[in-house]
Structure formats: C-alpha cells, structure tokens
C-alpha positions as CSV (number, residue, x, y, z in Angstrom):
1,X,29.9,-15.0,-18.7
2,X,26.3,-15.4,-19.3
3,X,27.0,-17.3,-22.7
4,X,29.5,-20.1,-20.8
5,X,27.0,-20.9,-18.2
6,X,24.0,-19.1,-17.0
7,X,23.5,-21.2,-13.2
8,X,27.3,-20.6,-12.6
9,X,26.7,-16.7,-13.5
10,X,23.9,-16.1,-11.3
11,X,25.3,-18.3,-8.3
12,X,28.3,-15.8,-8.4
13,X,26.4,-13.1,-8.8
14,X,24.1,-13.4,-6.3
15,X,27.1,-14.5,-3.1
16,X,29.3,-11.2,-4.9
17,X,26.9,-8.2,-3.0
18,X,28.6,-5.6,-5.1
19,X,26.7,-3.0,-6.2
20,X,28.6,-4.0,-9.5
21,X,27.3,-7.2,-9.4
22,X,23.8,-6.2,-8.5
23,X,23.4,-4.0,-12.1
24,X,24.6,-6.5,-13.9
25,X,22.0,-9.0,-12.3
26,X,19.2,-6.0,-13.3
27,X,20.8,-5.6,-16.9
28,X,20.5,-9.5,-17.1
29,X,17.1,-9.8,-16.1
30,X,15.8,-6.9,-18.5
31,X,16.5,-9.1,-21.8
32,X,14.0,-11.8,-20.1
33,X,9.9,-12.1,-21.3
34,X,8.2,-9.5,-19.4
35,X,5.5,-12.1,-18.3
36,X,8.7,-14.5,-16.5
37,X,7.9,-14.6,-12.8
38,X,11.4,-15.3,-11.7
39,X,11.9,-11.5,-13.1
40,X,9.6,-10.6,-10.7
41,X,10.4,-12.5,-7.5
42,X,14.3,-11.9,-8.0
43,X,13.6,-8.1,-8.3
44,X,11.7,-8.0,-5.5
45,X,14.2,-10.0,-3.3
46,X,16.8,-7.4,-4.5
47,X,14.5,-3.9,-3.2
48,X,14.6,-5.8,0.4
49,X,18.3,-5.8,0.5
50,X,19.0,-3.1,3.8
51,X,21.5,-0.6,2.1
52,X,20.5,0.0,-1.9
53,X,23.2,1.7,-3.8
54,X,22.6,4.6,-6.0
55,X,23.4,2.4,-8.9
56,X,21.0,-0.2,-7.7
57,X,18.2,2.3,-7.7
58,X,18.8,3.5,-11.3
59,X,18.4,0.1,-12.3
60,X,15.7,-0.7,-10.7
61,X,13.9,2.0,-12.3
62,X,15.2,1.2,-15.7
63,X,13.4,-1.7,-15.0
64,X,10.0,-0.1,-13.6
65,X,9.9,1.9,-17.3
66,X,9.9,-1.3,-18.7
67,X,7.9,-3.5,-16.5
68,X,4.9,-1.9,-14.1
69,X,4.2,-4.8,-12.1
70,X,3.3,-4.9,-8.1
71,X,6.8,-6.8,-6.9
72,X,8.9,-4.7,-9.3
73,X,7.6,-1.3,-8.2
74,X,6.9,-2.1,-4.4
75,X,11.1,-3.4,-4.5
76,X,11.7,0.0,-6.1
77,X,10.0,2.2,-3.4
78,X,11.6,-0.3,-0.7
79,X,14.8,0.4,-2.3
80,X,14.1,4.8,-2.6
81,X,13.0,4.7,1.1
82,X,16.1,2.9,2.3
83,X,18.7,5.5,-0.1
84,X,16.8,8.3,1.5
85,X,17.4,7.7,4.8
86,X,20.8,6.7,4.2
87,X,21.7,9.6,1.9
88,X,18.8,11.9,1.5
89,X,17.6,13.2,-2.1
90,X,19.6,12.3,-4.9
91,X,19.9,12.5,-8.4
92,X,18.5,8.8,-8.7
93,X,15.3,9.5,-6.3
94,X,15.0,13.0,-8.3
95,X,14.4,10.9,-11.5
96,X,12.1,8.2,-9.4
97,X,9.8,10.7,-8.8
98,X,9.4,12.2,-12.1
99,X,8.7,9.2,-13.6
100,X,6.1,8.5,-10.9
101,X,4.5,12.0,-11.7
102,X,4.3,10.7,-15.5
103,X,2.4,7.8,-14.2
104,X,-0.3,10.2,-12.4
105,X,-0.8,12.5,-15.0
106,X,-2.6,15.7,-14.1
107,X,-5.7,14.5,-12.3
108,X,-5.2,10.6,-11.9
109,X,-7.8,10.6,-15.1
110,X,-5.7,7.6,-16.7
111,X,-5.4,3.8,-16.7
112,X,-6.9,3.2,-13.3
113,X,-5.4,0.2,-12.0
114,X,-1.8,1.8,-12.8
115,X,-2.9,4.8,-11.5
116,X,-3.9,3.0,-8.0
117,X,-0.6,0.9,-8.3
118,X,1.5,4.3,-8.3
119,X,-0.4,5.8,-5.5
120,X,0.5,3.0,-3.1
121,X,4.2,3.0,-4.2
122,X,4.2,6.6,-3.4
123,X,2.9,6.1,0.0
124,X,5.5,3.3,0.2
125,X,8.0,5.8,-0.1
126,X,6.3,9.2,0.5
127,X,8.8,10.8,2.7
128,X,11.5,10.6,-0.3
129,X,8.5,11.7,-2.8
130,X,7.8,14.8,-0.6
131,X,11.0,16.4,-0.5
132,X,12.2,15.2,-4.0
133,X,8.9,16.7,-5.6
134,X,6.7,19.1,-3.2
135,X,4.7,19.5,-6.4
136,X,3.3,16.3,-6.1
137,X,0.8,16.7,-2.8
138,X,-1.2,19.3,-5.9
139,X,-1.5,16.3,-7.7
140,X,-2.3,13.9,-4.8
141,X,-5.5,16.3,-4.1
142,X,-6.7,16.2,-7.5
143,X,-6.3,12.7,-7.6
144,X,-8.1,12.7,-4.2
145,X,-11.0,14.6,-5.9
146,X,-11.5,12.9,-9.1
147,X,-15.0,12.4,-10.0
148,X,-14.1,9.9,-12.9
149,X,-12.1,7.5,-10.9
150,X,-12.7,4.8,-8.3
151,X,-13.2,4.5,-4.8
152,X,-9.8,2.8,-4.3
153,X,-7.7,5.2,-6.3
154,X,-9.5,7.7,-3.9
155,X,-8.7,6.5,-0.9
156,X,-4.8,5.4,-2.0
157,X,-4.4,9.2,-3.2
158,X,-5.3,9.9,0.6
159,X,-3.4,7.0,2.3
160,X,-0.7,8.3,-0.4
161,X,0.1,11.6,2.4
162,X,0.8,9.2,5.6
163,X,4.3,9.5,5.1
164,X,4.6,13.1,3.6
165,X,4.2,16.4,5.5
166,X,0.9,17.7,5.8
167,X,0.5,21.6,4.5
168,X,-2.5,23.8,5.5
169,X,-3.8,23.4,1.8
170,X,-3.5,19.8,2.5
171,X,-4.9,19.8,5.6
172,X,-8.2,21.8,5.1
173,X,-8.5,19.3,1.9
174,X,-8.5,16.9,4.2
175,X,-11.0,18.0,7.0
176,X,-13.1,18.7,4.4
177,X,-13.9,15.2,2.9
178,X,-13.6,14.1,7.2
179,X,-16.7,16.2,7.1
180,X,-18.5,15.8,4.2
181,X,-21.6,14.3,5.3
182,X,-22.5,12.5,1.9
183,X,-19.1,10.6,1.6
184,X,-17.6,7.7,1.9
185,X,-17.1,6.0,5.6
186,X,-14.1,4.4,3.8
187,X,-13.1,7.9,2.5
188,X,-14.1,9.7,5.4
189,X,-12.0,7.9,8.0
190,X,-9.0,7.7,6.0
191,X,-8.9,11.2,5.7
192,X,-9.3,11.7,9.5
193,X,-7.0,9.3,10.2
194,X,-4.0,11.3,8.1
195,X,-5.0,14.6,10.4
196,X,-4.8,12.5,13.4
197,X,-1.3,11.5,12.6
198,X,0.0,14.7,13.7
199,X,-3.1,16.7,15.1
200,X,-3.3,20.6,14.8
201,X,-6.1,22.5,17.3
202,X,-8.2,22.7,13.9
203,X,-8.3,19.1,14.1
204,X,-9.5,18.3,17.5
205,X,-12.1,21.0,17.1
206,X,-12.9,18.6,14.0
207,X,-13.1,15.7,15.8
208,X,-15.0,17.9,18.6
209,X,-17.8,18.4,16.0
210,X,-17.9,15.0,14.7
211,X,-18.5,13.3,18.0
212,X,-21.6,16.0,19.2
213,X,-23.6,16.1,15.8
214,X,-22.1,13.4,13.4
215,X,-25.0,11.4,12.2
216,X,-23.1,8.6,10.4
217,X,-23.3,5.6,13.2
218,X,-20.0,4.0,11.7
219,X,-18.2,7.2,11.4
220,X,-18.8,8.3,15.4
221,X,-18.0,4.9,16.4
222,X,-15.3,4.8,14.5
223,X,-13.9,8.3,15.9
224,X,-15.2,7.7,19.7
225,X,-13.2,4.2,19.6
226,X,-10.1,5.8,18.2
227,X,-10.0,9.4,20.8
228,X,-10.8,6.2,23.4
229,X,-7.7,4.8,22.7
230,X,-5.7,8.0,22.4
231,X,-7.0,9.3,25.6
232,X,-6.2,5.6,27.7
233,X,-2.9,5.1,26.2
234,X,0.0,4.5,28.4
235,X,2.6,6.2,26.0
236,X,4.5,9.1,27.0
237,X,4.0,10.7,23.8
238,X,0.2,9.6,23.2
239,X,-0.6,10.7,26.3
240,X,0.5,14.5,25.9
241,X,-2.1,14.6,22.8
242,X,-4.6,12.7,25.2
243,X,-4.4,15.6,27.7
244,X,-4.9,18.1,24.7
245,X,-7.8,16.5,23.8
246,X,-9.0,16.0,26.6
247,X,-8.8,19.9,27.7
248,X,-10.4,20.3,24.4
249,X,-13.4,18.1,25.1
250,X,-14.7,19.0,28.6
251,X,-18.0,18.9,27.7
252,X,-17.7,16.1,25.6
253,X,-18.5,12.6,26.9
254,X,-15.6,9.8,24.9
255,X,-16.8,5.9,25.3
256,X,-16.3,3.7,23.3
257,X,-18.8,0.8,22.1
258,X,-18.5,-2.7,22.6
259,X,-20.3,-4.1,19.2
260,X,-17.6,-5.7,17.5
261,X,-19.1,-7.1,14.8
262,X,-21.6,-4.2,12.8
263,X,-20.0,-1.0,13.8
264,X,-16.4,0.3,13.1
265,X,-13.8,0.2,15.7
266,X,-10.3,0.8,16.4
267,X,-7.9,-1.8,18.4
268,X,-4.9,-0.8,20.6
269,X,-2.5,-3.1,22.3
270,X,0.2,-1.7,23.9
271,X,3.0,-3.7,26.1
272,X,5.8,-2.1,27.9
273,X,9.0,-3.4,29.6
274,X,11.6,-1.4,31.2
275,X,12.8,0.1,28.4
276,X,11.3,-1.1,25.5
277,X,7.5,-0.7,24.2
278,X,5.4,-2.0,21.5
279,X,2.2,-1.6,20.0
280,X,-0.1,-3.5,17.8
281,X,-3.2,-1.2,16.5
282,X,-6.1,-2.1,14.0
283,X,-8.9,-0.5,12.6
284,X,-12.2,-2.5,11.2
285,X,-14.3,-0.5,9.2
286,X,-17.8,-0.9,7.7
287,X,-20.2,0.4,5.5
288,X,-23.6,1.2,6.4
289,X,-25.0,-1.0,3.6
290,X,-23.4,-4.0,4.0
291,X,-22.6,-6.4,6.8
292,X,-18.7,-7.3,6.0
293,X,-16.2,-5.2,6.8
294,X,-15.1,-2.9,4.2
295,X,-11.4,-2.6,5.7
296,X,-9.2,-4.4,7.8
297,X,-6.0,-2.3,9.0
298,X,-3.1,-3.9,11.3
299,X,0.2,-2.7,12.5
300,X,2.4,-2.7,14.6
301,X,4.7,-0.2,16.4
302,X,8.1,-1.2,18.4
303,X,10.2,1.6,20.4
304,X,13.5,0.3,22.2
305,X,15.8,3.0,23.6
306,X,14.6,6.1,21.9
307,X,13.9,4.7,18.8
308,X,11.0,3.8,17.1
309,X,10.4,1.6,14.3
310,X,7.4,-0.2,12.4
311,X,7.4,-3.5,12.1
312,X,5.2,-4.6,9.8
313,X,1.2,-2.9,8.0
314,X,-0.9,-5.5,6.5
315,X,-4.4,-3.6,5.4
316,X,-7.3,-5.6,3.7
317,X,-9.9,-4.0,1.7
318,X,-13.2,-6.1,1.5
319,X,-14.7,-4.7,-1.3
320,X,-15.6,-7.3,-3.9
321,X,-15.3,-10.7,-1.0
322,X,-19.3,-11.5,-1.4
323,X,-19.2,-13.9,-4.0
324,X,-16.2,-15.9,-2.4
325,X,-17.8,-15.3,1.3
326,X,-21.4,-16.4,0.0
327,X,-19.0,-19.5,-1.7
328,X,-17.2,-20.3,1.3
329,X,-20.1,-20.3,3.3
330,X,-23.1,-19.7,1.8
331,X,-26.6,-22.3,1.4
332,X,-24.6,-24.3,-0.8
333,X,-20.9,-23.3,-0.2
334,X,-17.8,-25.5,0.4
335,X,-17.8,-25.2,4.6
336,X,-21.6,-26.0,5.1
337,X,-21.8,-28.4,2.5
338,X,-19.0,-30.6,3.6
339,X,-18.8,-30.8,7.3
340,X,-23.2,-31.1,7.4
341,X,-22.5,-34.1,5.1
342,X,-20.1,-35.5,7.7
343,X,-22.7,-34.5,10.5
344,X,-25.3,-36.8,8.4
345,X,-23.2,-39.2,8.4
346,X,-22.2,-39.4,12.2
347,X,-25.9,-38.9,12.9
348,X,-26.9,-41.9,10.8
349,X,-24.3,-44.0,12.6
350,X,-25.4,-43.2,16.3
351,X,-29.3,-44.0,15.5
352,X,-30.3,-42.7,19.3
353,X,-29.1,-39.3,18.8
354,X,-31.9,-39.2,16.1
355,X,-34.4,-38.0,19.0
356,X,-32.4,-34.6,20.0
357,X,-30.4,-33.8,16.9
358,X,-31.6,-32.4,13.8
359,X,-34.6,-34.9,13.0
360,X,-35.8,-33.2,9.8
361,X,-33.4,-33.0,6.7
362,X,-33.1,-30.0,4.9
363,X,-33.0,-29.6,0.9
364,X,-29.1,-30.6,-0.1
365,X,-28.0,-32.1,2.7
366,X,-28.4,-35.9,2.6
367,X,-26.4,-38.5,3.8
368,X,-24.0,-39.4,0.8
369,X,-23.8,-42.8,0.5
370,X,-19.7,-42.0,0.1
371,X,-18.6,-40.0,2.3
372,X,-15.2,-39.7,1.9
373,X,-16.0,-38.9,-2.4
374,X,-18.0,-36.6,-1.7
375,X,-15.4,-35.0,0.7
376,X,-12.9,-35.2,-2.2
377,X,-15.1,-34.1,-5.0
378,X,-15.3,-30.8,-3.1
379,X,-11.5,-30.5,-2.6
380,X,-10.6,-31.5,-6.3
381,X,-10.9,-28.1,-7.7
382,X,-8.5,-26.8,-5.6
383,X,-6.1,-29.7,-6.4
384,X,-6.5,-28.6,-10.0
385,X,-5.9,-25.1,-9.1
386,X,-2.7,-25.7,-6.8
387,X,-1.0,-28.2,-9.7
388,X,-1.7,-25.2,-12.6
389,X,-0.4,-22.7,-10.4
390,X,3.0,-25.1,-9.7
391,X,3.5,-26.0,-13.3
392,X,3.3,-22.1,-13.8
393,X,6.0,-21.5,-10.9
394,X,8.7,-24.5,-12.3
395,X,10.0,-23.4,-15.8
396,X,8.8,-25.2,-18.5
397,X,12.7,-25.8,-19.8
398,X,13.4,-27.3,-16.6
399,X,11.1,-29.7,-15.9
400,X,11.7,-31.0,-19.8
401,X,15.2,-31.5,-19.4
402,X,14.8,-33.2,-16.0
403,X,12.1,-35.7,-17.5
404,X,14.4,-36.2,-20.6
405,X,17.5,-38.0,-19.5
406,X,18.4,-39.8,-16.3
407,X,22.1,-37.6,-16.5
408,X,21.2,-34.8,-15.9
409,X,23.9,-32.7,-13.8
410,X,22.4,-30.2,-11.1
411,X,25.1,-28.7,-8.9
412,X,25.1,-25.1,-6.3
413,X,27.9,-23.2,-5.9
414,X,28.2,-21.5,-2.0
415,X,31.4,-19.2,-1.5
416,X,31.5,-20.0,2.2
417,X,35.1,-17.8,2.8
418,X,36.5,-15.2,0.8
419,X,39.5,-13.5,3.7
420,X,41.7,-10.8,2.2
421,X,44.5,-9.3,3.8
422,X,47.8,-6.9,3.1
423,X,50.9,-6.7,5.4
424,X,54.0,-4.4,4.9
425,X,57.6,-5.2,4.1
426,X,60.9,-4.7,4.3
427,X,60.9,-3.3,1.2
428,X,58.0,-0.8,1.3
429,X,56.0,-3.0,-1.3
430,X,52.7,-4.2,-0.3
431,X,52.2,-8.6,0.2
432,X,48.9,-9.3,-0.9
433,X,47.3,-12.6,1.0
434,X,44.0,-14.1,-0.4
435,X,41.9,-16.9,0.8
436,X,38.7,-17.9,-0.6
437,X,36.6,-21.3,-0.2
438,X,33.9,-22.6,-2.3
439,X,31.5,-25.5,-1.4
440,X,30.1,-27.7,-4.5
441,X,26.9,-29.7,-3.4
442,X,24.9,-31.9,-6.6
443,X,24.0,-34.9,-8.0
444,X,23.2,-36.5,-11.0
445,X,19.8,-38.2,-12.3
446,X,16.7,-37.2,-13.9
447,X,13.2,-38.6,-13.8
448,X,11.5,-41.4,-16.0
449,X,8.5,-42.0,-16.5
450,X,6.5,-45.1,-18.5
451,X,3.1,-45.9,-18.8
452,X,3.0,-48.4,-15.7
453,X,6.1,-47.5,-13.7
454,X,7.9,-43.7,-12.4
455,X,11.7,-44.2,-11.2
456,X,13.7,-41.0,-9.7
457,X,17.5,-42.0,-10.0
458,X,20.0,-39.1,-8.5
459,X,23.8,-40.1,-7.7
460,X,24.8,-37.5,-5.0
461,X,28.3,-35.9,-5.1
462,X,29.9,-33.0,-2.9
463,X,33.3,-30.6,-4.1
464,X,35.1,-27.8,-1.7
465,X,37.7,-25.9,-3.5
466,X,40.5,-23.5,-1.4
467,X,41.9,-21.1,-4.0
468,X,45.4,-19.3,-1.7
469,X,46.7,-15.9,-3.3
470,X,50.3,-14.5,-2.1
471,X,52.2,-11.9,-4.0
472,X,53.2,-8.1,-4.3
473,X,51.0,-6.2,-6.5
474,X,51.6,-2.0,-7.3
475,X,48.3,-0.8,-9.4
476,X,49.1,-0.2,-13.3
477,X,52.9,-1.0,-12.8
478,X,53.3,-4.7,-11.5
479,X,51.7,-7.7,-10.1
480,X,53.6,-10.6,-9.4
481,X,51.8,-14.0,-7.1
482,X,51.9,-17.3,-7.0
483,X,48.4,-19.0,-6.8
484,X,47.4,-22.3,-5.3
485,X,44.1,-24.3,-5.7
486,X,43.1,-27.1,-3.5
487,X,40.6,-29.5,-4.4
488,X,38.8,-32.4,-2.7
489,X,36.4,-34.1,-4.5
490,X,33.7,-37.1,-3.6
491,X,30.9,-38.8,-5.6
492,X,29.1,-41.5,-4.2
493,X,29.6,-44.8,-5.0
494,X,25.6,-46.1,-5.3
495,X,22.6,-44.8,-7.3
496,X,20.0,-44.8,-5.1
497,X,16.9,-45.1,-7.3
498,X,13.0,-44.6,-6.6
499,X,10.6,-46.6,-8.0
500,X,6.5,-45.7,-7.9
501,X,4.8,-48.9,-9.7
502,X,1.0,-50.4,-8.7
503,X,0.6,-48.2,-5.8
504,X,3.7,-49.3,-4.0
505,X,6.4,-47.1,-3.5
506,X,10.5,-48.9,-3.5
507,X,13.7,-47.5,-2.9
508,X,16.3,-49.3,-4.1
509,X,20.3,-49.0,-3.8
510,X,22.1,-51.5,-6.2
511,X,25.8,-52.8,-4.9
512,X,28.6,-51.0,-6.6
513,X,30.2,-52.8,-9.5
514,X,33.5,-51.3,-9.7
515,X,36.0,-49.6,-7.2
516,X,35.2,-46.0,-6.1
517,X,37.7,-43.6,-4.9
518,X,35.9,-42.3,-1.3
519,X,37.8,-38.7,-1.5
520,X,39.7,-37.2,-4.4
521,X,42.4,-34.4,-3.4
522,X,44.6,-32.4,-5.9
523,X,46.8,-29.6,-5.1
C-alpha cells in the first residue's frame, strides 16, 4: 500500500483507529532515518491517544530499542500508564520494564544523559514500574546515591518514587538525605517532598526536627512555607494531616515568610464550588549561593465528585540559565540595550526632559543615529535562528518538489462517515448495510521563483465520494452484495495567481478561456 502512494496510506491510516492500523503506522515509521523529526512528533501524538492497546505498546517499545529520544520514550510511558490503569500488569508493561532496568544498569554508573532520560520516564509511569518490577526501587536508591553521577540524575532517581509506593527501606533512604546537613537544598527537598506525599509519624517527627534546629535558611523556609500550607488548607483530606501535624507540633511555632524573591517557598491555591475543587500548587527553590532560582515546580490538582485527577506538572530546573539571564539582561544584553536606545532616543526628541531624566550618558548607550536598525540588528539573529529551525521542520523533498513545477497535485483525504449496520431476514441470513463518506479537499500549483519576480499559482478543487454496501455475507462460506459509489466532483474554473515583484504584492485571477463544468456527478 505504501509502494502505490505513501500520503493516501497514512491519511487512511491515521482516520482507521484500529489497533491494526496503529502497528502498522509504528512498523512504517521504524524503516525511516532515526534523525527524521516527523518520527518523533507522530510517535508522540500516538502515546497521547486515551486507550493504548496491548499491541500498541509492544510497538512502541520496539521502537524505544531502536530510537531513545525524549518524545519517543515520554509517548511510551504515557501509553504504559494508560494500559495499566485500564488492564493492570501485562506481558507488554512486564517487558517495558525490563528494558528500562537495562537502561539503569546496576548503579545508574552509565551514559548519563540516558540514564537521567530513563529516570523521568519511570516516574512518568512509576505506578506500572512498581508493581511490574518491585526490584527496581533497589536500583532507584543506588542511583539516588551515586557518587559518580550528577545532580540531576540524583534528584530524577528521587522524583523517580512520586508515583511508586514508598517501603520503610525507602523511606528511611529518604529521611536520610532530608537530613543530611551537607546536601543538596535541591536534593534535600525533593526527598522531603516524596515523604510528605503520604506522611508516616516518622515523618512529622522529621519535619518536627527540621523546623527547631535546621540551620539551612532555604531549607526551613522551604519546609515552614509548605506545613503552612498543609496546616491552612481548606481540603477535607489535607486538613486530617493538618490536625496530625498540628497535635504533633504543639510546641512548635509554623509561619511562613513573606520574601518571595531569595528564600524558597511553596504556593497553594485552592478554589472550591459545591461539589467540585481544584488546586494549583508550586514550589520555588533556591540555592544558597546563587540568586536565581534553582527550581520552579507547578501543578495543578482537580477533584469533581469523588474523583481526583491531575491536570497538568510543568517543573523547571534553573541550573545552567546564567549565561542566557546575564544575555537577556545583562550590561550589554538584548532588553537593556534596546529599549535604553529607544529611551535615548525619546529623550533627545523632548529636549526639556533633559533637566529631570538621565542627564549623564552611560558607556554603550548613545543615541543611534538609526533607531529603527539598530532595533533590527538586535532581532536579526533570531530571524536567522527561527528560518533554520523552519527549513529543518519542512522536508527537504517537499519543499523541492513544490518549487519545481507549478502542477504540483496536493490533496487530503477526510472519511467524514463510515455507518455499518446488519438486520435479520426471513431467511435467517444476515443483510449487511454499509455506508461510508469521504471528503477530497486540494489544489493544484507550485511556486516559482526568478531573480526579480515570486508567483504562487494554486487551482483549488474539492471531491466527496459515498461508497453504499448491501448484501448477505456468512464468514468462510459466501458473500454475495451489490456495491454502489457516488461521486461528485468540482474544480474551479480560475487560477488565482500571486505575484511578489519590486516590493508590491498582486493577486491576480485571469478570465476563464474555455467552459468549465461547475459540479461533476457519476453514479
């Protein structure tokens, strides 16, 4: 099918939503360069579908062993989390997580960047990974505590538990690197933060001893913020652990701070309506040495009628930022250097405001004597960036065949009704009735292009095709129908054509020079 005409194939392919269908777009995509984006952005697309099929998830791990890039692994986690919940452990997830234990290794002591990669998949999809391999939480603490690695394939092994069930091994891991007074605030937090998930009375008397004689500034501000929050929350459930902290910390004075922009905090916003609630919580670390934040954590929480569900997590890690920060905005960065120009320049043009505003210049920051090149100088790099990256998106193939010919045929296929029904006889044979319907939108034209002059011609045309199916049909025996296609068919009658010549810009539509038929039917 592939041979006769690729678009048609994956047109069909894509509006059939048969598991079927779905391998054989995988299978397809397997035999393309590993570097193709479209691989990547159609895989993706495919791990958000809402009910994967077994088959779906083999695939999409056939294709993981082949490929480990971001979209291709974060659709196959989507994909194990949704099976999971729809059919709990199977053979398929079985086989997902061995092949994510392969990845780790024994101590996360390998390729670091794959190793950090596979950490957040797992924590994509850790409730699947716990039950399909228990085994792997050993491995998750050793990548946890892996001298040789990074901070970020640290802190993923952590994050990697938020979804999986915390042991006692785990958790006394876990308290202590909350406690360890030499760590990480990054570290540090993100370990408390996997206790407080599902706090034990070990916990609060954690947290008990981290708010009387913590001496990290960032980590008790952190911590008070957060058991703040807990302890004023207006949900049912929060508040029952607010109470049990509360019992726990009579002695204990909780407020939080109100320096938002040097100490770490924890957000909570919580609405509630009859019988609905949501919640939008964030968390804004920093690090002692530096004055960015090192993390930036936002979700948020929706329960309707008994359920719960999370809407969406976007976290941020700021590690690495300076350059582009200190670029952005910096002595001579993009902001400062652009909009004081323009200040300059208002400044020179309202002579009088020379006695209150800014009368000595600084180093860098004269008037340009054109304002509006120097404003475009500054934004032609990203020009040059944005028209690379969109060369890189359109295939090369494309774009060459479009700029080759002005008859080029581009046309989408939409099956808009596809109705199947069977009704008894007399006879006690089954009538089969089929209706489908298939919309046919395109045109025809290509760009050209000459060293004074660019025309776009295109010649619009539109197709719906009814294909009616009647007859009697007994599997491996008989089938008997009749079949009947309706077509109706029109093409415009002008070629609109646009011209770009000398900085003008002309569309023209020439008269028609022979007869047209307006609509074409066949039966």
């Amino acid at each position: 099918m592939m041979d006769m005409s690729m678009s048609l194939s994956w047109q069909a392919l894509a509006q059939c939503g048969t598991p079927e269908c779905t391998s054989a777009m995988l299978k397809v995509l397997r035999t393309f360069d590993e570097s193709s984006l479209e691989v990547d952005a159609i895989v993706y697309a495919l791990g958000l579908m809402p009910n994967p099929s077994r088959l779906m998830v083999k695939d999409m791990l056939a294709m993981a062993q082949n490929k480990q890039s971001r979209p291709i692994m974060y659709a196959l986690s989507n994909a194990v989390r949704k099976l999971y919940q729809a059919e709990g452990v199977t053979p398929e997830i079985t086989a997902v997580s061995e092949f994510m234990a392969s990845l780790l290794g024994a101590d996360c002591a390998g390729d670091k960047d794959l190793i950090f990669l596979t950490l957040r998949v797992i924590g994509n999809m850790g409730d699947a990974m716990d039950v399909a391999d228990p085994a792997i939480k050993n491995t998750l603490l050793k990548c946890m505590r892996q001298p040789a690695t990074t901070l970020s394939v640290q802190l993923a092994a952590i994050q990697a538990f938020r979804r999986m069930t915390v042991t006692d091994e785990v958790r006394s891991n876990l308290q202590r690197v909350s406690q360890y007074p030499k760590g990480a605030v990054q570290k540090r937090l993100a370990a408390y933060l996997i206790l407080m998930r599902n706090p034990q009375d070990s916990d609060i008397e954690m947290v008990k001893k981290l708010l009387k004689s913590e001496q990290n500034a960032q980590i008790k501000s952190f911590v008070t913020s957060h058991i703040f929050n807990i302890i004023s929350s207006t949900d049912s459930e929060t508040q029952k652990l607010g109470k049990k902290i509360m019992d726990a910390m009579q002695d204990t004075n909780v407020a939080t701070h109100s320096d938002y922009t040097t100490k770490s905090r924890n957000y909570k916003l919580g609405v509630a309506h009859e019988n609905m609630q949501a919640s939008i919580q964030g968390n804004v670390i920093f690090d002692p040495s530096n004055q960015l934040p090192r993390e930036v954590l936002l979700e948020t929480t929706l329960k309707a009628f008994g359920f719960s569900m999370n809407i969406w997590e976007v976290g941020m890690e700021g590690k690495g930022f300076e350059p582009t920060i200190d670029a952005l905005f910096g002595k001579n960065g993009f902001f400062p250097d652009t909009l004081s120009k323009a200040l300059y320049w208002a400044v020179d043009k309202v002579p009088e405001m020379d006695k209150w505003v800014l009368t000595q210049e600084s180093e860098g920051r004269k008037v340009p004597e054109n304002l509006v090149r120097e404003i475009v100088r500054n934004f032609n790099k990203l020009i040059k960036d944005l028209q690379k990256i969109f060369m890189k998106i359109i295939p090369a193939k494309m774009m060459g065949n479009l700029m080759a010919t002005t008859k080029n045929e581009v046309f989408a296929h939409y099956i808009f009704m596809d109705n199947k029904f069977i009704m008894p006889t007399a006879s006690g044979l089954p009538l089969t009735f089929a209706l489908s319907g298939t919309f046919t939108p395109g045109a025809v034209g290509g760009i050209r292009m000459s060293q004074n002059m660019n025309e776009l011609l295109f010649r619009p045309s539109v197709g719906v095709e009814f294909v009616t199916q009647m007859g009697v049909q007994v599997p491996e025996f008989v089938e008997a129908a009749v079949e009947m296609h309706t077509n109706m068919y029109h093409e415009s009658t002008f070629n609109a054509k646009i011209s770009m010549e000398q900085g003008q810009v002309k569309l023209s539509i020439p008269g028609p020079t022979r007869h047209h038929k307006a609509l074409q039917h066949q039966q």
